[in-house]
C-alpha positions in Angstrom: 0.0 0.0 0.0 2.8 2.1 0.9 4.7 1.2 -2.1 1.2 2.5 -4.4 0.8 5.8 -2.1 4.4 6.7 -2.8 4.2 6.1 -6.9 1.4 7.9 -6.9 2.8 10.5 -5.1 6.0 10.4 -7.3 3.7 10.2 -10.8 1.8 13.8 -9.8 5.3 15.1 -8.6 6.8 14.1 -11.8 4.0 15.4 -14.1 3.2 18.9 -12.3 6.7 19.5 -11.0 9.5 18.0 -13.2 9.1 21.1 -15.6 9.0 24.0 -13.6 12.3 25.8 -13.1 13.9 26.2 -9.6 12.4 29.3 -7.5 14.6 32.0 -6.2 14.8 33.0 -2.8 12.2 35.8 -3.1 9.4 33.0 -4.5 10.0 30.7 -1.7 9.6 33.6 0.9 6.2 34.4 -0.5 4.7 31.0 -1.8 4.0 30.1 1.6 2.6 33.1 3.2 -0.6 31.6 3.7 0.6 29.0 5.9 0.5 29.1 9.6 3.0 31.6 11.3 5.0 29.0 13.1 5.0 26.5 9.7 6.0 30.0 8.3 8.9 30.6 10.9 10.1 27.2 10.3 10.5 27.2 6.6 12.6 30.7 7.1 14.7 29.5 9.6 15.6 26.5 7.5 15.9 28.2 4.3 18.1 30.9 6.0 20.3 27.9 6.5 21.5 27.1 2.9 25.1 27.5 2.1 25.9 25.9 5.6 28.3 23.5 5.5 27.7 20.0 6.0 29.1 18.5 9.4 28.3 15.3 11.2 27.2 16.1 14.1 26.8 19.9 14.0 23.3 21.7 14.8 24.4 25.2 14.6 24.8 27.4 11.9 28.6 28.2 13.6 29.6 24.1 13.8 27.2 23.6 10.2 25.1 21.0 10.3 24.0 17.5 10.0 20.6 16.6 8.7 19.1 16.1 11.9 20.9 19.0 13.2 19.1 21.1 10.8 15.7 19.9 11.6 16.4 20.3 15.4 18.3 23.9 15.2 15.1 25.1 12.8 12.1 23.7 15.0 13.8 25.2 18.3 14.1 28.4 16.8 10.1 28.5 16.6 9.8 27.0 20.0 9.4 23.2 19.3 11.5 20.6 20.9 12.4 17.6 18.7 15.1 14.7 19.0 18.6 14.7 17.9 19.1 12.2 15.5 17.1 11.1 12.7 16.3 7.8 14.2 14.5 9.4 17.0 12.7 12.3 14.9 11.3 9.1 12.9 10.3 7.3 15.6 8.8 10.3 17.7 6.7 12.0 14.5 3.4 12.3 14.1 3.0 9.7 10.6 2.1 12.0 7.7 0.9 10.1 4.5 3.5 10.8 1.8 -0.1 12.3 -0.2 -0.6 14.6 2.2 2.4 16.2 3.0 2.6 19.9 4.0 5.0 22.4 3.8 6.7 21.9 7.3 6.6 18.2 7.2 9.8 15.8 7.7 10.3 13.7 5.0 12.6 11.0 5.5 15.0 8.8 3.5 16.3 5.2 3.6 20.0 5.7 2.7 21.4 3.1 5.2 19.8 -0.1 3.8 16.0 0.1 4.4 15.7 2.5 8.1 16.3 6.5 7.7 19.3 7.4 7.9 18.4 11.0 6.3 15.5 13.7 6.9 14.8 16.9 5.4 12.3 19.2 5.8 9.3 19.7 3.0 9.0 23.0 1.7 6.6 22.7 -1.1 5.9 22.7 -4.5 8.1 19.6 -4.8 11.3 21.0 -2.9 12.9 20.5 0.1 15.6 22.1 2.4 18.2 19.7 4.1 22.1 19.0 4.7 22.4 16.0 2.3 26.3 14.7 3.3 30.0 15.7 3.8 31.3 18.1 1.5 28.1 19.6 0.6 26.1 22.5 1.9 22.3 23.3 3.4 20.6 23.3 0.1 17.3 22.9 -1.8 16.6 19.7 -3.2 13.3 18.2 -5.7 11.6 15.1 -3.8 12.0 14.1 -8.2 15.6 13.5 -8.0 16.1 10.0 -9.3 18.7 9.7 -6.3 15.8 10.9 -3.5 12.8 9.9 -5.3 13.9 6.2 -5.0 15.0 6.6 -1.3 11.6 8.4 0.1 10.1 6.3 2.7 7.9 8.3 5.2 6.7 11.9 6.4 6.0 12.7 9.4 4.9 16.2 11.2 5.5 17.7 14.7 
């Protein structure tokens, strides 16, 4: 069932999104202004946070960060507690289902074999803000990248 949800999700992101051209900074700041205040505050805080440098175990903008790092450092700055790692963000979310995801939402990853071992934060129209590995940076990703799209396993919301 999962499996169905997650290639229909992946068909609608692939034939609405895979077209459209990247959004600068100024689109995502206002594509989401209807959104709630803190959802709102989240997404800034996390966007802010591109050009960061990847570090394993860092959850400041000063010692960069990790992927779980990011999601922690952005939700505290709104006033939401989460876990550390990405093992315990997965295991302490709220289940989303990957159709109904939300700007806001966690979407995490199976990179190490078939458990997360990677989260990122949804930020709509088929993006997503997150520290992918060493030697890379807080960027935006599209949940259509061959490399993500085959990895997504859950969402989850706080």
């Amino acid at each position: 069932m999962l499996r169905l949800l997650l290639a229909l999700l992946l068909l609608g992101l692939l034939t609405s999104c895979g077209s459209q051209p990247r959004y600068s900074e100024h689109e995502h700041a206002t594509a989401y202004q209807n959104k709630s205040s803190k959802s709102q505050g989240l997404l800034d805080i996390a966007l802010q946070q591109r050009g960061v440098p990847y570090r394993y175990g860092g959850n400041t903008p000063s010692r960069g960060f990790d992927c779980s790092g990011l999601i922690q450092f952005s939700y505290a700055q709104v006033g939401k507690r989460v876990p550390r790692t990405t093992k315990q963000q997965f295991q302490s979310r709220q289940p989303v289902s990957l159709s109904q995801i939300r700007p806001g939402d966690l979407l995490f990853y199976a990179t190490e074999g078939r458990r997360p071992g990677h989260v990122a934060i949804y930020i709509g129209k088929g993006e997503m803000v997150h520290a992918p590995s060493s030697g890379k940076e807080v960027k935006i990703s599209r949940l259509n990248n061959p490399y993500w799209r085959s990895r997504l396993i859950a969402a989850g919301r706080y």
